[in-house]
C-alpha positions as CSV (number, residue, x, y, z in Angstrom):
1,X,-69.5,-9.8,-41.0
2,X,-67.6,-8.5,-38.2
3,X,-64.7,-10.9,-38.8
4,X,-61.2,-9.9,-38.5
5,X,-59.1,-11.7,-41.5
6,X,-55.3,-12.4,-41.5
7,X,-53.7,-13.8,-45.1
8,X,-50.4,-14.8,-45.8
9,X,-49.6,-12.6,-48.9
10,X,-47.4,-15.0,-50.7
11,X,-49.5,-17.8,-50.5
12,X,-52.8,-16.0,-50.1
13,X,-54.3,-18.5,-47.6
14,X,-56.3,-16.9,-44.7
15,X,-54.1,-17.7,-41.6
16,X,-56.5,-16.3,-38.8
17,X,-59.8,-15.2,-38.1
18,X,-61.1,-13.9,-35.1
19,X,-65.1,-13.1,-34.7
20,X,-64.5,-10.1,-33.4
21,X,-67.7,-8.7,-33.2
22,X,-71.7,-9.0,-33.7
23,X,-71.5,-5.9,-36.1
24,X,-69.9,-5.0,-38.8
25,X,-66.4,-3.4,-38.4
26,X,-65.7,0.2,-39.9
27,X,-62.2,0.3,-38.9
28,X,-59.2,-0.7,-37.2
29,X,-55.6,0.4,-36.8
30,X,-52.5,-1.8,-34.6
31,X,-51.4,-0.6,-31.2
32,X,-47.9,1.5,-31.9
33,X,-45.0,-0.6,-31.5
34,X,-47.4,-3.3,-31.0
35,X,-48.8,-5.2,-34.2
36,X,-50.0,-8.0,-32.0
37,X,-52.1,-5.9,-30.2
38,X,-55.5,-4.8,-32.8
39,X,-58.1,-2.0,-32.1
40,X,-61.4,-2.4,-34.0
41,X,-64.6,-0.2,-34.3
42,X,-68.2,-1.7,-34.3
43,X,-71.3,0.2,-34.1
44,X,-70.3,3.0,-31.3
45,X,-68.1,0.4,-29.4
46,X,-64.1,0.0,-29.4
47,X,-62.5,-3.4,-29.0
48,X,-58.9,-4.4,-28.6
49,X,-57.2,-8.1,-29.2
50,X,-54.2,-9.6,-29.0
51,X,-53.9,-11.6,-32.2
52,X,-51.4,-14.3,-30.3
53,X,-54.3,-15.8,-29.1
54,X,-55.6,-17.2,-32.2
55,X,-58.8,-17.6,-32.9
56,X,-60.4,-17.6,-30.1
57,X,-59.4,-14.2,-28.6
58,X,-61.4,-12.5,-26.8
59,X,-61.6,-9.0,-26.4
60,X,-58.8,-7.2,-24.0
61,X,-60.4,-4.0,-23.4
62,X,-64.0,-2.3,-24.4
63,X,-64.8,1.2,-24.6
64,X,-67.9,2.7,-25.1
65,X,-67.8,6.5,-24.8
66,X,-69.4,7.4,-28.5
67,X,-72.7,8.3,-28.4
68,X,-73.0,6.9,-32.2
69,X,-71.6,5.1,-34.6
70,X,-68.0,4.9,-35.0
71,X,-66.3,5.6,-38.7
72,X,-62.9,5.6,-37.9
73,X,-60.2,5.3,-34.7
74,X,-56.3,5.9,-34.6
75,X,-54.0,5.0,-31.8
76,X,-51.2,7.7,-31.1
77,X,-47.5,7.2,-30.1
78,X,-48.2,7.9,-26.8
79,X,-50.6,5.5,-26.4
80,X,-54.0,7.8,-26.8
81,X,-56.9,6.4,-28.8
82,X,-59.3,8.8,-30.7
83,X,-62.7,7.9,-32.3
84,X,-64.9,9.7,-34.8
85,X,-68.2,9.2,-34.4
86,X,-71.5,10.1,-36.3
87,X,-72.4,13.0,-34.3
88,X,-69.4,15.0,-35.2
89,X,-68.0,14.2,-31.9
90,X,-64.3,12.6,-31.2
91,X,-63.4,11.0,-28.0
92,X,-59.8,10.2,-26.8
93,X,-59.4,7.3,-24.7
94,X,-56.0,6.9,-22.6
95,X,-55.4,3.4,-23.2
96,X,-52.7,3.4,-20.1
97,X,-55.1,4.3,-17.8
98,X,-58.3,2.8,-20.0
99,X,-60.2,5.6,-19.4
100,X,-62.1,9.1,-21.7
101,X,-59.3,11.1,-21.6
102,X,-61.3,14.4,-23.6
103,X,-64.5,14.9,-25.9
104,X,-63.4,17.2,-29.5
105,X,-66.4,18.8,-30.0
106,X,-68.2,21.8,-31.7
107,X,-66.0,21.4,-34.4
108,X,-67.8,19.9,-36.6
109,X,-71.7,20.1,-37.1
110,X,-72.5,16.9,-39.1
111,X,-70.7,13.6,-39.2
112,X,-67.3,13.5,-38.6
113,X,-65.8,11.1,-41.0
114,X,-62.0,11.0,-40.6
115,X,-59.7,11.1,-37.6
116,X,-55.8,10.9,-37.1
117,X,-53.0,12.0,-35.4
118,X,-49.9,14.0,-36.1
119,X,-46.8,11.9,-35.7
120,X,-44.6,15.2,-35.2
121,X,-47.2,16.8,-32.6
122,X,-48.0,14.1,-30.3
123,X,-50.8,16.4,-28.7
124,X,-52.1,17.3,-31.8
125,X,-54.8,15.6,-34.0
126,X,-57.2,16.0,-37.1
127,X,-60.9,15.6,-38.2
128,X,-62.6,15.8,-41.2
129,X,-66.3,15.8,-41.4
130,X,-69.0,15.9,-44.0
131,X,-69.5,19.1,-43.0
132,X,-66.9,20.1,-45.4
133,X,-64.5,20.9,-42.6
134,X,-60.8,20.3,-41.5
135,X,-59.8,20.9,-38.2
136,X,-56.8,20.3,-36.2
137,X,-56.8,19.8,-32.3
138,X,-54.9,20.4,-29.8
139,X,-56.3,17.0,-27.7
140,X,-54.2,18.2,-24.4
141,X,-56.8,20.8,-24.1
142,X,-59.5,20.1,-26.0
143,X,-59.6,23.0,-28.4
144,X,-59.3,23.8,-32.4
145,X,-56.2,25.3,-33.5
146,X,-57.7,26.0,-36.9
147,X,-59.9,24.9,-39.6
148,X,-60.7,24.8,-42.8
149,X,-64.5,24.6,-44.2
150,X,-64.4,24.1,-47.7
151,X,-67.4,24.8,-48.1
152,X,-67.2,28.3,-47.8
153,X,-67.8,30.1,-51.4
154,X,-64.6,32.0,-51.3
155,X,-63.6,28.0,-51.5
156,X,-65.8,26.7,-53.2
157,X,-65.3,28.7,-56.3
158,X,-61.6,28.9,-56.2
159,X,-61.8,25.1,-56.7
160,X,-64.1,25.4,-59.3
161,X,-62.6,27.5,-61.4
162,X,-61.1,26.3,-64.6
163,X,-62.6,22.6,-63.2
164,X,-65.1,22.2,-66.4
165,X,-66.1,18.3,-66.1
166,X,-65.7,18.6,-62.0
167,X,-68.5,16.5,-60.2
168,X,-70.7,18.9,-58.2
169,X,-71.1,17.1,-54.9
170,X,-70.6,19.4,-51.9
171,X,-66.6,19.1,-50.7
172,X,-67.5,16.7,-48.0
173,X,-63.9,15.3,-46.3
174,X,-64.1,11.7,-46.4
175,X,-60.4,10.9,-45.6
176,X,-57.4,12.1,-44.2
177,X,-53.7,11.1,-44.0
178,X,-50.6,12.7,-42.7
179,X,-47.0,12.1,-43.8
180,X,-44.8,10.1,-41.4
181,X,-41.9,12.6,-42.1
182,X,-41.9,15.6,-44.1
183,X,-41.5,16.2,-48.4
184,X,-39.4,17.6,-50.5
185,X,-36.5,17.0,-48.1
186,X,-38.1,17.1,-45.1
187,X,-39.1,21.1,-46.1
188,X,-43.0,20.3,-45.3
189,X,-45.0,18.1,-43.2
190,X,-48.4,17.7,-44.9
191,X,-51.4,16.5,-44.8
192,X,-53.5,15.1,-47.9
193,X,-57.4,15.5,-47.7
194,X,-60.4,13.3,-49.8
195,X,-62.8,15.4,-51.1
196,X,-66.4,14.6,-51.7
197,X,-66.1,17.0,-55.1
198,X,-63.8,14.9,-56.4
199,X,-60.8,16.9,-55.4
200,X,-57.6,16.3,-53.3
201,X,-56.1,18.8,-50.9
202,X,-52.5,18.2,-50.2
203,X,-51.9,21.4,-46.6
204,X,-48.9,22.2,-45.1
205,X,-49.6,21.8,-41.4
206,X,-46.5,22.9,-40.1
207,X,-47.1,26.8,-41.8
208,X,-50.8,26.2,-40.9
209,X,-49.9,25.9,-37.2
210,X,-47.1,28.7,-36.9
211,X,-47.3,31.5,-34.9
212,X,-49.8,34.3,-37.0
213,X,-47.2,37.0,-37.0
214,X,-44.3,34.1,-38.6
215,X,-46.9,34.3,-41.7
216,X,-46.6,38.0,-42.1
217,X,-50.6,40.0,-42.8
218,X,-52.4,36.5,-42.8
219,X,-55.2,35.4,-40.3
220,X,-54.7,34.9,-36.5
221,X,-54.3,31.1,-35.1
222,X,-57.6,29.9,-34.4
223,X,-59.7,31.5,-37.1
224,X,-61.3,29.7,-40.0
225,X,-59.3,29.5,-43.3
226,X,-61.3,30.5,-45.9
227,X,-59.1,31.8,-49.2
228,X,-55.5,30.9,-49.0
229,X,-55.9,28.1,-52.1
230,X,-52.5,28.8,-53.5
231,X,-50.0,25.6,-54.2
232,X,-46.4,24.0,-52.6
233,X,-43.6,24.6,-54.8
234,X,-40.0,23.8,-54.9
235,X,-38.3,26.0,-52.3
236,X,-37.7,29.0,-53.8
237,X,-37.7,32.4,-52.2
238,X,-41.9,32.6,-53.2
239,X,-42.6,30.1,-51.1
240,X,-43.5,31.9,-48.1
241,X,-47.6,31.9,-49.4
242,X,-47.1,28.7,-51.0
243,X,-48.5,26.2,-49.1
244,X,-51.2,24.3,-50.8
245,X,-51.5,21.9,-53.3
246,X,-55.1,21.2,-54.7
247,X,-55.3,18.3,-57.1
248,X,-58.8,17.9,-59.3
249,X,-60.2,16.8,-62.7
250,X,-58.6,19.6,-64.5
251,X,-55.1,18.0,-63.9
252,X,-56.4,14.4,-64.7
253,X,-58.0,13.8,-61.0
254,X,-61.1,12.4,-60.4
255,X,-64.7,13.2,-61.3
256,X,-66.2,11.7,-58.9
257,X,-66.1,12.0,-55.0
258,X,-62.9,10.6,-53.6
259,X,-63.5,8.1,-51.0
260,X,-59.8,7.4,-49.1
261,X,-56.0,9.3,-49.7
């Protein structure tokens, strides 16, 4: 209804709502360090309030760099605002200077579903599309730093494999999150993916963004991952190809696509 809805948890009373826009809203994440300060998506628009203002705020800044609709935005440390958009486009807007920072594009070649940043990398950020891919950017420069399409069929039927009862929609990435601070001690900083097959993805970004000769005969940094499927462990001395977890119906998961992580 493009209302934004505040509710006082204990009581459950709605404390605040702004009409933020004519549209209906598809996301919205708080300026960092700033939860009185809100960004929304509507249509292929960006909208920012200050929530201080009560009900009848109006909008503090507009941008309207995506060429289509918006699915998701996330606001980085540093100030930096990214957008994914239907066309499989993501723009970053420099909210200091409230202006298009850089385009991420070529990445993906359908829509682009899912955008965030990583905390630990402030120049680095990640898309997922439902064109099965993964990518992480470098936003600085506007290039990939690798990807993974899971739709590959080395992929595809490592996943499938020993997954009697999976669903069989295509492994479209609907959502991604990124750990705050690292597992198991602080030994990995991951990433956990939503699959449209039903499956999680739980990747170690930190070994996926280390130099190619730190990995030992694996792929070069840049290229498209296509078979490394094997799982995070405990630390021990195997762990050095260990880096994925992948969670589906044949360990309880779900059977249907999995919409948010």
């Amino acid at each position: 209804d493009g209302c934004l809805c505040w509710f006082d948890l204990r009581t459950k009373d709605v404390l605040l709502t702004i009409e933020a826009a004519n549209k209906p809203i598809s996301s919205i994440c708080f300026k960092s360090g700033n939860e009185d300060h809100v960004y929304i998506s509507a249509g292929n628009e960006i909208l920012s309030f200050d929530i201080r203002m009560g009900s009848q705020s109006k909008p503090l800044e507009t941008y309207n760099y995506n060429r289509d609709e918006i699915n998701q935005i996330a606001v980085s440390s540093k100030g930096y605002l990214a957008a994914a958009d239907d066309s499989g486009d993501v723009k970053i807007v420099n909210t200091t200077q409230k202006c298009l920072y850089k385009r991420l594009r070529e990445a993906h070649t359908s829509i682009c579903s899912s955008v965030q940043f990583i905390p630990w990398r402030p120049w680095t950020a990640i898309t997922g599309g439902l064109d099965s891919k993964l990518a992480v950017w470098d936003f600085s420069k506007g290039r990939t730093l690798f990807s993974i399409d899971y739709g590959s069929p080395e992929l595809q039927n490592s996943s499938s494999s020993g997954s009697t009862g999976q669903c069989l929609n295509p492994a479209f990435v609907h959502s991604v999150a990124v750990s705050e601070e690292g597992i198991l001690g602080g030994l990995y900083k991951v990433c956990a993916v939503a699959r449209g097959d039903g499956a999680v993805d739980v990747v170690d970004l930190e070994y996926e963004l280390a130099p190619a000769k730190s990995k030992g005969p694996s792929r070069a940094r840049g290229s498209t991952m296509s078979s490394k499927t094997t799982d995070l462990g405990d630390g021990s001395n195997n762990q050095c190809q260990r880096r994925r977890i992948h969670l589906d119906y044949s360990m309880g998961g779900h059977t249907a696509a999995v919409s948010c992580v």
